[in-house]
C-alpha positions in Angstrom: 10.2 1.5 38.5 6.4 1.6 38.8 4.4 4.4 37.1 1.4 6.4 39.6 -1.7 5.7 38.0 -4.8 7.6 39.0 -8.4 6.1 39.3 -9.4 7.4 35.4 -7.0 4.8 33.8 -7.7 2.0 36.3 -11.1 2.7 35.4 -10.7 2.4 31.8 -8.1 -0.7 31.9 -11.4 -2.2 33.5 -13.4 -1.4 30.8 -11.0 -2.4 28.1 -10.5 -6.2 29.8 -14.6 -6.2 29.8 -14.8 -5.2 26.3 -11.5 -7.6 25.2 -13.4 -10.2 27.4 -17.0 -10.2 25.8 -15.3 -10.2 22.4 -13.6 -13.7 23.1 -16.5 -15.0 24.7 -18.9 -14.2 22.0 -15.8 -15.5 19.0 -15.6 -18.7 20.7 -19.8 -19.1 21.0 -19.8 -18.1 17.1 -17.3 -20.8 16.4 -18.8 -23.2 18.5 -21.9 -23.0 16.6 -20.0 -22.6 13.1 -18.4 -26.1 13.9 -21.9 -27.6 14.9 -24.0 -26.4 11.9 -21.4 -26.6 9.1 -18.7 -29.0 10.1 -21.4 -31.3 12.1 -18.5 -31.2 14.8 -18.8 -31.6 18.8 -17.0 -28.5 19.9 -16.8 -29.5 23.3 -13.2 -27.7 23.4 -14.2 -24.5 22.8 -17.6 -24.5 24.8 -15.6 -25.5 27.9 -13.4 -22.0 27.6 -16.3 -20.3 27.0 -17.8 -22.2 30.5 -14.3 -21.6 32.2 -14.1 -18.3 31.5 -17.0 -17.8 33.5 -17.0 -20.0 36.3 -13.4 -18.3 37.0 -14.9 -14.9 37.0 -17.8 -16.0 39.2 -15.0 -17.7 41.3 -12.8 -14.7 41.5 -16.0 -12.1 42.8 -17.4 -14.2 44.7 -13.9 -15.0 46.5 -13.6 -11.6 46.7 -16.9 -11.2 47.9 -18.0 -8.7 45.4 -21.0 -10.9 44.7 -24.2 -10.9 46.2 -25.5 -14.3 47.8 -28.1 -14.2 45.9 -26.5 -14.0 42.4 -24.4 -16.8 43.4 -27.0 -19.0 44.2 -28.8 -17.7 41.2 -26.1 -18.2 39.0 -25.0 -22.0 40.1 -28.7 -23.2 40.1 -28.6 -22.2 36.7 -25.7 -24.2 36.0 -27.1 -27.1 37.2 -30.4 -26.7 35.7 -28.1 -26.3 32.4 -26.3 -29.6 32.9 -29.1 -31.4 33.6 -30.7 -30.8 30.4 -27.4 -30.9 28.2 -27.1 -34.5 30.0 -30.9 -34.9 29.1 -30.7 -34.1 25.7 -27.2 -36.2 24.9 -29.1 -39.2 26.7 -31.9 -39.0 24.4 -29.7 -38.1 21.5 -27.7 -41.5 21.9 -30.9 -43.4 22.5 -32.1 -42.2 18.4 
C-alpha cells in the first residue's frame, strides 16, 4: 500500500532531512572540538563522519548532476588545499 503524497510534503520531508542533517553535522564538530580542548584527544573518528557526510552529499548531486561544474571543482580544490595543510600542520607538529 503506498500513500499519494503531493509536492507540499515532499517539500517539507526535504527540509526536515536538511535541518536533522545540519544538526548532526554541527553535534559531531562540537564534539570534535570538546575532545580536542578538554580531553586533549585526536578525534579523528568523528571528523571523518563529519567529512563523509559531505563528500557523499557532494557525491550523490553531482552524480545526479544537480551540481554545477563549477562548484565541484570549487568544492574539491578546497578539499585538497585542506589536506594539504592538515598534512602540513601534523608534519610540523611531530617535528616539535
Amino acid at each position: 500500500m503506498s500513500l499519494a503524497r503531493d509536492e507540499r510534503e515532499r517539500e517539507i520531508d526535504l527540509r526536515a532531512d536538511r535541518a536533522a542533517y545540519m544538526v548532526v553535522t554541527y553535534g559531531l564538530l562540537v564534539l570534535v572540538m570538546l575532545r580536542a580542548v578538554l580531553r586533549d584527544e585526536a578525534a579523528w573518528d568523528l571528523m571523518a563522519l563529519v567529512l563523509l557526510g559531505g563528500a557523499v552529499n557532494l557525491g550523490y548531486t553531482a552524480w545526479k548532476r544537480a551540481v554545477s561544474h563549477q562548484l565541484l571543482v570549487f568544492s574539491l580544490s578546497i578539499a585538497v588545499v585542506s589536506a594539504l595543510v592538515a598534512g602540513t600542520i601534523a608534519f610540523a607538529t611531530r617535528l616539535l
